[in-house]
Backbone bond lengths (Angstrom), bond angles and torsions (degrees), N, CA, C in turn:
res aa  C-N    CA-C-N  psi(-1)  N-CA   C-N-CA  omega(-1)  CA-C   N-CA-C  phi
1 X - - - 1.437 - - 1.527 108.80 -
2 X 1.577 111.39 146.65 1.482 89.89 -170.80 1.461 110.03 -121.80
3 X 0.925 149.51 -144.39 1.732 144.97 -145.15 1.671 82.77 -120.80
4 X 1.246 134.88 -13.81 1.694 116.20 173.23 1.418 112.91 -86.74
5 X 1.427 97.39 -23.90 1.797 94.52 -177.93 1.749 116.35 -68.64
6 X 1.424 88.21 -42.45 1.721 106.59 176.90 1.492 122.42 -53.42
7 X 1.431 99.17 -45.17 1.353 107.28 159.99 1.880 137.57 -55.53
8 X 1.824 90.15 -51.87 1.598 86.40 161.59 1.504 131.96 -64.91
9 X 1.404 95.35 -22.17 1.489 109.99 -170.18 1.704 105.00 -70.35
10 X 1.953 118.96 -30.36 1.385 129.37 -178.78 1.336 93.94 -71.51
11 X 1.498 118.33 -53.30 1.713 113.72 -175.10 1.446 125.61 -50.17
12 X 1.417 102.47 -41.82 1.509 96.97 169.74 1.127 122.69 -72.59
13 X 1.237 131.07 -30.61 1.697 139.07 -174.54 1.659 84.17 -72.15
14 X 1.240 146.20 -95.53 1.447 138.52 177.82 1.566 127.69 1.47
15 X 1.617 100.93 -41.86 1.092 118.40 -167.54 1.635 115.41 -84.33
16 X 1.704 87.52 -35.40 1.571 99.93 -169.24 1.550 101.87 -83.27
17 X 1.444 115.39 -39.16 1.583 112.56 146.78 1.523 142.44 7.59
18 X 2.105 89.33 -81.89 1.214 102.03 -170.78 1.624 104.42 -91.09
19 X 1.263 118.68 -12.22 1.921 95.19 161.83 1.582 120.82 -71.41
20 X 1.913 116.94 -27.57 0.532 82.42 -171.36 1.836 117.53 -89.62
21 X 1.201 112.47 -1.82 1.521 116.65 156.66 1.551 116.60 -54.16
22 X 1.164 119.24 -39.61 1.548 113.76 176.18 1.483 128.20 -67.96
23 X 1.486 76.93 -18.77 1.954 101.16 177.93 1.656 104.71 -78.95
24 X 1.310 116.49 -57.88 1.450 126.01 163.90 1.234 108.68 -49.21
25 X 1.549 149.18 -84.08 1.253 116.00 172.15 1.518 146.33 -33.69
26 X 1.433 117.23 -34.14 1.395 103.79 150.35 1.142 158.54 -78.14
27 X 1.665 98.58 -9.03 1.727 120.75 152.78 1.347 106.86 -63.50
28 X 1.397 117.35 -38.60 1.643 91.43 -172.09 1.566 92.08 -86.36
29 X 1.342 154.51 -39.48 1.533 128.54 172.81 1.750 118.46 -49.65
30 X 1.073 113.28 -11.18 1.382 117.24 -163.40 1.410 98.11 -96.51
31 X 1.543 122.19 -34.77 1.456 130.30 -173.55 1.541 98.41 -74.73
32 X 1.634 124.72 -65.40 1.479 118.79 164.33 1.437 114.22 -25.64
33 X 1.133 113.49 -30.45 1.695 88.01 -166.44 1.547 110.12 -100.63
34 X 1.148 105.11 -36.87 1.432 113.44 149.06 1.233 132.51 -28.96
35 X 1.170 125.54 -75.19 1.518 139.01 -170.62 1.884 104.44 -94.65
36 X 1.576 118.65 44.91 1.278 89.65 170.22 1.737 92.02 -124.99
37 X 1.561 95.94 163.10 1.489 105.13 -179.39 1.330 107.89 -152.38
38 X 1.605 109.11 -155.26 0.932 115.42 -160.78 2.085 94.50 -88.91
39 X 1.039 130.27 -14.70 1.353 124.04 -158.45 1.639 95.39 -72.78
40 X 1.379 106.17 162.19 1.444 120.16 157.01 1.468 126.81 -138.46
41 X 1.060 133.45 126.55 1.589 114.20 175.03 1.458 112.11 -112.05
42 X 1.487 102.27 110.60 1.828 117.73 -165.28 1.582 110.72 -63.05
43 X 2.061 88.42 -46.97 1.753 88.66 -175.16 1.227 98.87 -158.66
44 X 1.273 103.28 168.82 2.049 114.53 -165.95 1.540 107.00 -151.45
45 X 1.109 108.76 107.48 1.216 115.35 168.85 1.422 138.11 -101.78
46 X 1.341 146.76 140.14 1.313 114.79 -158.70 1.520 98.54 -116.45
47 X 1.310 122.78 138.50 1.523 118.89 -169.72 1.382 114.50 -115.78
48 X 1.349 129.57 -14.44 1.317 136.48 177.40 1.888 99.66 -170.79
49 X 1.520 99.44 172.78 1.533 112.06 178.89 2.023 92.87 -47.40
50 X 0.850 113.11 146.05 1.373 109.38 162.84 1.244 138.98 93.21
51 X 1.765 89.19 -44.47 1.539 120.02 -174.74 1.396 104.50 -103.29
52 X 1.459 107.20 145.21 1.367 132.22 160.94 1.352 134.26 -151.87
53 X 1.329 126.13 139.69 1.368 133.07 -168.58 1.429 99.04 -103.50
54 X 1.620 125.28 115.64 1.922 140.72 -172.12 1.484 93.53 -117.32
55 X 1.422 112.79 138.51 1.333 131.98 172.75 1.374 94.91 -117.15
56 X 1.719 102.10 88.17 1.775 102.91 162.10 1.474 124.32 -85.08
57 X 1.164 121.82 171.64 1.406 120.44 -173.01 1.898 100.85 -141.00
58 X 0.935 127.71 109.88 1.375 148.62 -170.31 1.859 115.98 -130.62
59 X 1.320 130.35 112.20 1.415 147.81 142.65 1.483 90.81 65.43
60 X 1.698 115.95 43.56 1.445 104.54 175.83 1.520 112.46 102.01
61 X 0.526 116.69 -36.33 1.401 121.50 163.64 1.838 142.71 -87.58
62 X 1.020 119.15 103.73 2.057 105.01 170.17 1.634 97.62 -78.40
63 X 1.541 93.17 139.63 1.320 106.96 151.73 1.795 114.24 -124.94
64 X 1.143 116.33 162.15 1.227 133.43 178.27 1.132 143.26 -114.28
65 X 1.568 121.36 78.75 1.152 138.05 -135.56 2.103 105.46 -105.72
66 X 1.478 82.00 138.86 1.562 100.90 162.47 1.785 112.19 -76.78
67 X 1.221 135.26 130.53 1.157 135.99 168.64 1.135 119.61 -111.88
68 X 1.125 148.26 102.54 1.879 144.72 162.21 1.588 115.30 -99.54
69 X 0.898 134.03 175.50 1.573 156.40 -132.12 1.920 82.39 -87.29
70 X 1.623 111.59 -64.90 1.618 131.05 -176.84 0.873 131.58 -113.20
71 X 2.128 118.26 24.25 1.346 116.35 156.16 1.508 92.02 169.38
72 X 1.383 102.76 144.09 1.686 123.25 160.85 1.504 110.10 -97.40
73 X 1.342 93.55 166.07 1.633 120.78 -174.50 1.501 86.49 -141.53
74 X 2.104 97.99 137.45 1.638 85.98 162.09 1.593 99.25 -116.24
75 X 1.439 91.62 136.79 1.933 104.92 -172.97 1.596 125.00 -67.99
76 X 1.682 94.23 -25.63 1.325 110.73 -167.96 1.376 117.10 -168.45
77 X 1.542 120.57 133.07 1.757 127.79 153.46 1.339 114.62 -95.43
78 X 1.381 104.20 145.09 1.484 127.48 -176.15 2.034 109.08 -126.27
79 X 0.872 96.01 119.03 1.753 72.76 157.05 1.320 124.93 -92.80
80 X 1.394 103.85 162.63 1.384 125.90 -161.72 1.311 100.96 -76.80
81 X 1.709 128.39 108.68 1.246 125.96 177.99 1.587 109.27 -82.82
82 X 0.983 118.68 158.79 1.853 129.49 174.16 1.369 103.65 -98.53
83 X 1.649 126.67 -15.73 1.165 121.52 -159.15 1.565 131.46 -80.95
């Protein structure tokens, strides 16, 4: 085999590369636009194996949620200050 084959053979791998990176960047713009809403998650804390305490933020409001493995509790509403 000689040093031209090797070469085309690098060009195509390069090539086949960068579509599929171009392809990956527009899945992830395509997923952003997709998946955005109204939710927010401000803060996450982790309190035990399993457990976690999430400060979501929803239509004006944070709430303050218990998280476990097979169910939340929400502990508390806050409103959403501007201040």
């Amino acid at each position: 085999m000689t040093f031209d084959y090797y070469f085309k053979v690098l060009i195509s791998l390069l090539l086949i590369a960068g579509v599929l990176y171009v392809f990956y960047l527009l899945s992830q713009r395509y997923r952003k636009t997709l998946f955005t809403g109204d939710l927010k998650i401000s803060d996450r804390v982790s309190i035990d194996k399993g457990v976690t305490a999430v400060v979501l933020e929803y239509q004006g409001s944070r709430y303050l949620l218990g998280v476990s493995d097979k169910s939340f509790t929400i502990i508390n509403q806050f409103p959403l200050s501007t201040d």
